[in-house]
C-alpha positions as CSV (number, residue, x, y, z in Angstrom):
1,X,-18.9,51.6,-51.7
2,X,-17.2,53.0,-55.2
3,X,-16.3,49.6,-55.9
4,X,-17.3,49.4,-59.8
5,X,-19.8,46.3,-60.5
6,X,-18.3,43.5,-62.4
7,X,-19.7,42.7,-65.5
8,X,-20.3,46.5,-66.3
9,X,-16.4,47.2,-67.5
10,X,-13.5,45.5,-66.2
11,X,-10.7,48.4,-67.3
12,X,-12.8,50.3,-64.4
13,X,-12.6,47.4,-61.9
14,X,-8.7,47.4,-62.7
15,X,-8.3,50.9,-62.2
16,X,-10.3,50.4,-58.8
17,X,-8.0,47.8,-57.7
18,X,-5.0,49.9,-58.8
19,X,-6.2,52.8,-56.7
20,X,-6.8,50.6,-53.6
21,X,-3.3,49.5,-54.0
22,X,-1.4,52.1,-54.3
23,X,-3.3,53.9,-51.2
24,X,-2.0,50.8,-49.2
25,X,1.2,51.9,-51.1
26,X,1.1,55.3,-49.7
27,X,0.1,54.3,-45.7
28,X,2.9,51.7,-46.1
29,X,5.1,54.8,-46.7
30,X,4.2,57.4,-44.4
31,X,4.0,54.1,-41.5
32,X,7.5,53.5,-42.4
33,X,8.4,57.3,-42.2
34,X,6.8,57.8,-38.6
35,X,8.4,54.5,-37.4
36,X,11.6,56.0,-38.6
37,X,11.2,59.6,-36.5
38,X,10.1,57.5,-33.7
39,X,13.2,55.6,-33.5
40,X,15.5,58.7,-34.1
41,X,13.2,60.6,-31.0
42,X,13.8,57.7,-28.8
43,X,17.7,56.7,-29.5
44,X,20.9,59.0,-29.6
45,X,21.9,61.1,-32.6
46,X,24.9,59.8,-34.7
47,X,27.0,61.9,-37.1
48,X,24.6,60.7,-40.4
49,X,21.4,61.4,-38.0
50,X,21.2,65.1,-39.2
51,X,21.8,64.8,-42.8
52,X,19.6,61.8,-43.0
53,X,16.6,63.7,-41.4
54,X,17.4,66.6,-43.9
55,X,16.8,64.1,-46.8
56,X,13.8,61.9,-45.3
57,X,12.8,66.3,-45.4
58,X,12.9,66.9,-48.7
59,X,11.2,63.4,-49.9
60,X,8.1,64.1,-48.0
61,X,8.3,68.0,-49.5
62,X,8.5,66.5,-52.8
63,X,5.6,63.7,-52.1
64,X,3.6,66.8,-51.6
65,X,4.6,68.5,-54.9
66,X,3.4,65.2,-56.6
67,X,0.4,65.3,-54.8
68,X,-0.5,68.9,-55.7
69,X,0.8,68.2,-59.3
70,X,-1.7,65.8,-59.9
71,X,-4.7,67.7,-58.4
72,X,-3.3,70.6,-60.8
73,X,-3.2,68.8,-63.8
74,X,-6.7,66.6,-62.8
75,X,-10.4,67.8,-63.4
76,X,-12.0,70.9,-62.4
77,X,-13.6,70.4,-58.8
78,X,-14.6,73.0,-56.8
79,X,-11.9,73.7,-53.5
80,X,-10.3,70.4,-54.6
81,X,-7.1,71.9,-53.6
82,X,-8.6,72.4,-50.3
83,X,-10.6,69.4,-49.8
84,X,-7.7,67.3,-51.1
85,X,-5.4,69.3,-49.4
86,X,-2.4,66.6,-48.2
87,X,-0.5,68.1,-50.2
88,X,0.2,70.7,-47.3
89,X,0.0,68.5,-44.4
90,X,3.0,67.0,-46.3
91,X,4.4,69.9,-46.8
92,X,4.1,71.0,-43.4
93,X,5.8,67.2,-42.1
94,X,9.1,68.2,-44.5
95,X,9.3,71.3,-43.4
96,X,9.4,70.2,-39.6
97,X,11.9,67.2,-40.3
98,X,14.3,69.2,-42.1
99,X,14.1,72.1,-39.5
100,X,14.6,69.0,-36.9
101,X,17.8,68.2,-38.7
102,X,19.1,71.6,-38.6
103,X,18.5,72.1,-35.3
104,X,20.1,68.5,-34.3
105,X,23.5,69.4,-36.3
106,X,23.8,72.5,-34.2
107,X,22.8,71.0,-31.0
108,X,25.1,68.0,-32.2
109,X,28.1,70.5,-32.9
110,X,27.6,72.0,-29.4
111,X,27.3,68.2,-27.6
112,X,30.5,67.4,-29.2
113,X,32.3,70.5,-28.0
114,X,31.1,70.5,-24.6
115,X,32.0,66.5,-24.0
116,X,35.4,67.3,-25.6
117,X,35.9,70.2,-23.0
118,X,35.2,68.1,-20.1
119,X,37.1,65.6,-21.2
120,X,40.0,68.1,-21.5
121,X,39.7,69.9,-18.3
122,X,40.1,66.7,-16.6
123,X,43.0,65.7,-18.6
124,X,45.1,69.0,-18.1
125,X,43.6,69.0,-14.5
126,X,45.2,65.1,-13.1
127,X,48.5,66.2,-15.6
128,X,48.9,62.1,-16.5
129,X,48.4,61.2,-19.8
130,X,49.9,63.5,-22.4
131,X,48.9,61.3,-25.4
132,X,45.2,62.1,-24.7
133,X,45.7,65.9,-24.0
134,X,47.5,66.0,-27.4
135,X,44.7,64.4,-29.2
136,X,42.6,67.0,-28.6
137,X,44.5,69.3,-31.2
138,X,44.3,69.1,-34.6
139,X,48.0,68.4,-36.3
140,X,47.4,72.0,-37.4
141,X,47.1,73.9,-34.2
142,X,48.7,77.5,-33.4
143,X,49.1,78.5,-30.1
144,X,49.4,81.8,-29.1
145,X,50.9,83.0,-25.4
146,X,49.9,86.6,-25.3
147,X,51.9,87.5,-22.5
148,X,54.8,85.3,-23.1
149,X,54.9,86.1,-26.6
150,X,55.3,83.0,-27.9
151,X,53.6,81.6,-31.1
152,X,53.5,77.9,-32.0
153,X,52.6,76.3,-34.9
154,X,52.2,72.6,-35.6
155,X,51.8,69.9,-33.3
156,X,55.1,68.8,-33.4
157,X,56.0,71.9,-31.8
158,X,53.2,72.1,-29.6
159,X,54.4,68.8,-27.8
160,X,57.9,70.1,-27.4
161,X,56.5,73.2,-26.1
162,X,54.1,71.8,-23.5
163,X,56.7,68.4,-22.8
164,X,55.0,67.3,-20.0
165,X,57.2,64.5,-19.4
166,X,60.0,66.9,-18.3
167,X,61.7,65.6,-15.0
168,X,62.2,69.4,-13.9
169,X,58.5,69.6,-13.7
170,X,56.8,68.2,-10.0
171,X,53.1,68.9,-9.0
172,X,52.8,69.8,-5.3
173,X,49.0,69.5,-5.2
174,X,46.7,66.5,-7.1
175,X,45.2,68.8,-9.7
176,X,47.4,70.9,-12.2
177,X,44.5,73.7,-12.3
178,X,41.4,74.9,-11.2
179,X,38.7,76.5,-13.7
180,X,36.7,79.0,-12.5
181,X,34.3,79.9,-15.1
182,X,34.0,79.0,-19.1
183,X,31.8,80.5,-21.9
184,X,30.7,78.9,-24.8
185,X,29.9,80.0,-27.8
186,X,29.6,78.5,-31.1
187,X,32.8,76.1,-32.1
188,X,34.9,78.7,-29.1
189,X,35.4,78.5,-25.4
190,X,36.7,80.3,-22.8
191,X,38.1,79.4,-19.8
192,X,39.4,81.2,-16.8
193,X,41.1,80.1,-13.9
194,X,44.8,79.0,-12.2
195,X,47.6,77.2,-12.1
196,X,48.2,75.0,-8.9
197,X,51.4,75.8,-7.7
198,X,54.4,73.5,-8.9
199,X,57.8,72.8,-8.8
200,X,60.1,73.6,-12.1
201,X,63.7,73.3,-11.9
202,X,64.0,72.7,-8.0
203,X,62.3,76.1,-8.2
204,X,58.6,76.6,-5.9
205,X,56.4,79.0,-8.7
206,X,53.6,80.2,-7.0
207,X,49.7,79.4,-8.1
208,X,49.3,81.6,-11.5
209,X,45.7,83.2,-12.8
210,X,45.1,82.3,-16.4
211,X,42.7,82.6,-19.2
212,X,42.3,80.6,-22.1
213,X,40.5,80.6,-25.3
214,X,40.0,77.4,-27.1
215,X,38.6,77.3,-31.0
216,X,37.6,73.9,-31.9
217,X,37.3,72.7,-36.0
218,X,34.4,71.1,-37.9
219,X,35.8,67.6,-36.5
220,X,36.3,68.7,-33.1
221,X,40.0,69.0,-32.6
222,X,41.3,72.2,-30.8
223,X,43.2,74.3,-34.3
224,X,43.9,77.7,-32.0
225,X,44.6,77.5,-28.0
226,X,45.4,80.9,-27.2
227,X,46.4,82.0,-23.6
228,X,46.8,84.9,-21.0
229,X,48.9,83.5,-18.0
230,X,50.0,85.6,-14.8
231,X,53.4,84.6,-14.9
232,X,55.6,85.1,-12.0
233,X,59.3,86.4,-12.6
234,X,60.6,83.9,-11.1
235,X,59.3,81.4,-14.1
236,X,59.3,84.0,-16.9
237,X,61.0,87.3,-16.0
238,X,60.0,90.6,-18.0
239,X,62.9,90.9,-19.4
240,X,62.5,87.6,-21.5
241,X,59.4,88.3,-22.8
242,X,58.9,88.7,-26.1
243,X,56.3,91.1,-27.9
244,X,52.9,89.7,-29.2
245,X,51.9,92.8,-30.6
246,X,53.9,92.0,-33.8
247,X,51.6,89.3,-34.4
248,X,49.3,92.0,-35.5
249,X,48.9,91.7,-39.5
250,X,50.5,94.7,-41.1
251,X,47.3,95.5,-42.7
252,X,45.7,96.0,-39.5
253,X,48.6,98.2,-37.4
């Protein structure tokens, strides 16, 4: 219907034909940018997934700055930035993407934490492979035995300390512990629970209550393991505990 007649200017035909392009241009795009939410709505997140959608975000935001740039800077028409108002819807799209990605890297964060804790419960739990439960530290962790009072630091000393291929060490039941309850927050974790009872040294230790706090890092590898074990005399006797209130920054005392 606004098709220009030939014969009456051609520069006005052109600039017809240039328009109808470029709208075919613009449905191309925003097909392609549905097609692309689609697929990420319909298939897992991976690590680029939240960062990517924060992008695709900002492009369409910045589509509708162009857009309401060039009704600014076109001819006076009355509520034209009403009645060519895409520029919002745009705006409106970004905003939702980019809150989308947010949201996904949090809910990403939390996924990874919580598949990492399962995987380590069950690790610590059968007491087999002690390759795996070390990889879930980071070559940087600190443990931290409040009531023992010991303080490790680097993962070299955190497989000498935990040694679970010592001979003197016999499970008498098939799990190594029990959790009772765990609390997550954030990157941290709680967990509360016992110690099956066990054989260490030809010694019988009795089962022992324990909780444990568990701070993961930005790539999910455990950098602080902090715990508070029940210990029986018989395994750790008062007199060879040490004090972990020294630990206490001298700042802070």
């Amino acid at each position: 219907m606004i098709r220009p007649k030939l014969g009456i200017d051609a520069t006005l035909v052109e600039k017809w034909m240039m328009a109808r392009a470029g709208w075919h241009w613009v449905s191309f795009d925003l097909l392609l940018i549905s097609g692309i939410l689609l697929a990420i709505c319909l298939t897992e997140p991976v690590s680029w997934t939240p960062w990517f959608l924060i992008a695709l975000g900002c492009c369409i935001l910045a589509l509708g700055c162009i857009w309401l740039a060039v009704i600014a800077f076109s001819e006076r028409l009355p509520k034209k930035y009403i009645n060519l108002g895409q520029w919002l819807l745009l705006w409106l799209i970004g905003l939702l993407v980019i809150i989308g990605g947010n949201t996904l890297d949090v809910n990403d964060q939390k996924n990874a934490v919580t598949s990492a804790v399962e995987a380590y419960k069950n690790t610590y739990s059968e007491r087999k492979d002690f390759q795996k439960f070390l990889s879930f530290y980071d070559k940087e962790i600190v443990l931290e035995d409040m009531i023992g009072g010991f303080r490790i630091e680097g993962k070299e000393a955190f497989k000498e300390f935990f040694n679970w291929e010592d001979p003197r060490f016999k499970m008498k039941d098939d799990v190594a512990l029990v959790i009772h309850d765990q609390v997550m927050e954030g990157k941290k974790v709680m967990l509360t629970g016992h110690f099956t009872p066990f054989i260490w040294d030809g010694e019988d230790i009795e089962s022992m209550q324990f909780t444990t706090q568990l701070d993961f890092n930005d790539n999910g590898k455990i950098i602080r393991h902090v715990d508070w074990i029940n210990y029986p005399d018989n395994l750790l006797p008062t007199s060879a505990r040490k004090n972990s209130n020294e630990w206490i920054p001298m700042n802070m005392k």
